[in-house]
C-alpha positions as CSV (number, residue, x, y, z in Angstrom):
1,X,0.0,0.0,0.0
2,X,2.8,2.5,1.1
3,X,4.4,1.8,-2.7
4,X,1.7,2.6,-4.4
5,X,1.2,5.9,-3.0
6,X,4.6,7.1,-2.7
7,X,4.8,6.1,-6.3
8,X,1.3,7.7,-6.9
9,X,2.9,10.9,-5.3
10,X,6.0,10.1,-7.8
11,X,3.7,10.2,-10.7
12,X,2.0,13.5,-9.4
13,X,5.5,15.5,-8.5
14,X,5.9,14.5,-11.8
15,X,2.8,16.0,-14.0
16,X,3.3,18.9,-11.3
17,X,6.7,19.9,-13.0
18,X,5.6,19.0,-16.8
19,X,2.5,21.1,-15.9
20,X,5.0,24.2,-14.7
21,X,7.0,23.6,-17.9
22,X,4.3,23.7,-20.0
23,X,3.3,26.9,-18.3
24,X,6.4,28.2,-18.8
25,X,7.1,27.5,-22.2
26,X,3.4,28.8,-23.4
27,X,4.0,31.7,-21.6
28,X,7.4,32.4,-23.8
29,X,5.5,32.3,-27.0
30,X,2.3,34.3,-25.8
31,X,5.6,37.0,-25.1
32,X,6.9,36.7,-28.4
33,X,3.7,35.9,-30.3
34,X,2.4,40.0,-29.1
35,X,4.8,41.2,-30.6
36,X,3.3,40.5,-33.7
37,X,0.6,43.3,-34.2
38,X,-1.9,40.6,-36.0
39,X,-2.4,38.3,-33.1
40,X,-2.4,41.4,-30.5
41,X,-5.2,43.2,-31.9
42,X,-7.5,40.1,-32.4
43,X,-10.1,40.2,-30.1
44,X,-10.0,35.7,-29.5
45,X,-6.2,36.2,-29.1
46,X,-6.4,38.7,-26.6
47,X,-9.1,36.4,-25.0
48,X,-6.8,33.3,-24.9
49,X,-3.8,35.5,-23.2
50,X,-6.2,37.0,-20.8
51,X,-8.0,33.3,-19.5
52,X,-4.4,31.5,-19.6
53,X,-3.0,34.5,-17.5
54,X,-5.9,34.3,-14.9
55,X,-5.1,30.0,-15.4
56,X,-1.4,30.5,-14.2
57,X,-2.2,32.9,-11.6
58,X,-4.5,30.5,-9.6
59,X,-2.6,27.3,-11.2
60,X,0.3,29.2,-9.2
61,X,-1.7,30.9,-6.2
62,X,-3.6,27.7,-5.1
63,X,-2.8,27.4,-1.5
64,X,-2.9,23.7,-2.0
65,X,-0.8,23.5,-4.6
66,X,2.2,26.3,-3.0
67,X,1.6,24.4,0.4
68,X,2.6,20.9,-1.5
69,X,5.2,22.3,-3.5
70,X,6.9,23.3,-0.1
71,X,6.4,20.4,1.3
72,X,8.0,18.6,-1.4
73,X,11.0,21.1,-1.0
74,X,11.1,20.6,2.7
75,X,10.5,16.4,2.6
76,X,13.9,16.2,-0.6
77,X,16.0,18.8,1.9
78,X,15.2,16.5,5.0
79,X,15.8,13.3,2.7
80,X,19.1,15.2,1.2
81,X,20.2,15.7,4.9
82,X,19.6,12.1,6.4
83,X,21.6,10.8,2.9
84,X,24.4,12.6,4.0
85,X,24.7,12.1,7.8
86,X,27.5,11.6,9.6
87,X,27.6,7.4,9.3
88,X,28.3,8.3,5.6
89,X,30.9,10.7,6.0
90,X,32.2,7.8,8.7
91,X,32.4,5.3,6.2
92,X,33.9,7.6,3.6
93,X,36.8,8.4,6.2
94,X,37.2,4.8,6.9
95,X,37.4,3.8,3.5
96,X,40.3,5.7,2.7
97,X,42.2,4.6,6.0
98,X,41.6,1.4,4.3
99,X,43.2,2.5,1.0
100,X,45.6,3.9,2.9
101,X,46.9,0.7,4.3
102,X,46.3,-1.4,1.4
103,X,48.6,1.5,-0.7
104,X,51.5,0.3,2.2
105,X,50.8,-3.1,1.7
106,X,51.1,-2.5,-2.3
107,X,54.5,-1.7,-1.9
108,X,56.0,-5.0,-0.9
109,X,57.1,-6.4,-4.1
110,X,55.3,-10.0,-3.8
111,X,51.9,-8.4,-2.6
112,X,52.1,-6.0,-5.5
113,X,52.0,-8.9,-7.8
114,X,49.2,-10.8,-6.8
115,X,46.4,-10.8,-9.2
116,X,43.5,-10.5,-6.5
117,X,45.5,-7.4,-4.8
118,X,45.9,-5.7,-7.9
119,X,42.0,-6.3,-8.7
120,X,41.3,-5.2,-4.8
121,X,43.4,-2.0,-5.3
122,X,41.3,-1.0,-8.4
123,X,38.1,-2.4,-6.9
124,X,39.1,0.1,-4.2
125,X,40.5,3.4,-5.8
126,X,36.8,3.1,-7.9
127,X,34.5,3.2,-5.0
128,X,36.6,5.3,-3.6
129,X,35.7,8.1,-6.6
130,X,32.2,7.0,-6.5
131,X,31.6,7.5,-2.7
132,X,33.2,11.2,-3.2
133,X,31.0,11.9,-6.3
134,X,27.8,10.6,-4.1
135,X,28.9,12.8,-1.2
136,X,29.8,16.1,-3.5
137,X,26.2,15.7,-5.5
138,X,24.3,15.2,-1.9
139,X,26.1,18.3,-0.9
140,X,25.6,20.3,-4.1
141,X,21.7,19.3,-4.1
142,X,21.7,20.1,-0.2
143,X,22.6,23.4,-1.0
144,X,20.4,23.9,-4.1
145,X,17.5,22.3,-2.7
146,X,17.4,25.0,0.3
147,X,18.4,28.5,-0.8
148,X,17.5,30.1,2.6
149,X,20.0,28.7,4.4
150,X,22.7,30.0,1.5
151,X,20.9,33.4,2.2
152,X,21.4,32.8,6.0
153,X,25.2,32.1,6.0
């Protein structure tokens, strides 16, 4: 039951944002289309820019819709957050300790050679990369996601 209706929510975050493109992108040829002196003066044109203006304004106004637009915002920040907690900064220091050592043990000429240790040390030095790039897009999205605390600090 819970699936369904965080994938129901899924499906409407989703027609949420095509709906605020399609806003968006009707509203930037209504711009350049009155500029063209045919379609301003006619009376059914003029019409259409009025009722879609008045159909954004509550689209956008709806208390509903601004309250569960925050909410969204506020529920990915607090996701965002738990993602990148201290347990995963933990791990990420702990992982390179454990490169660390394993670059030591690397050194010694018969470990060096041994097939496994060589796959190990690449297994390694790749997750290593991939637990930064996690950790630097959780951070990046962290700070995109919640511009008042950029304004605060």
């Amino acid at each position: 039951m819970f699936f369904n209706q965080t994938e129901e929510l899924n499906n409407l975050l989703a027609l949420m944002r095509v709906q605020n493109n399609y806003i968006y992108e009707v509203n930037k040829l209504i711009y350049s289309a009155v500029s063209d002196m045919t379609l301003a003066t006619n009376h059914e044109f003029s019409g259409f820019v009025s009722h879609f203006s008045q159909f954004a304004r509550y689209h956008y106004n709806s208390e509903g819709y601004s309250q569960a637009a925050q909410l969204v915002q506020s529920y990915h920040y607090i996701l965002l957050e738990r993602l990148l907690d201290s347990q995963v900064l933990a791990a990420a220091e702990q992982m390179e300790i454990a490169i660390g050592h394993l670059e030591m043990a690397v050194r010694e000429t018969q470990i060096r050679l041994n097939p496994q240790v060589l796959l190990l040390n690449h297994g390694m030095l790749l997750m290593e990369e991939t637990q930064l790039k996690i950790i630097e897009t959780l951070e990046v999205l962290l700070k995109s996601s919640h511009p008042a605390l950029q304004l605060q600090n």
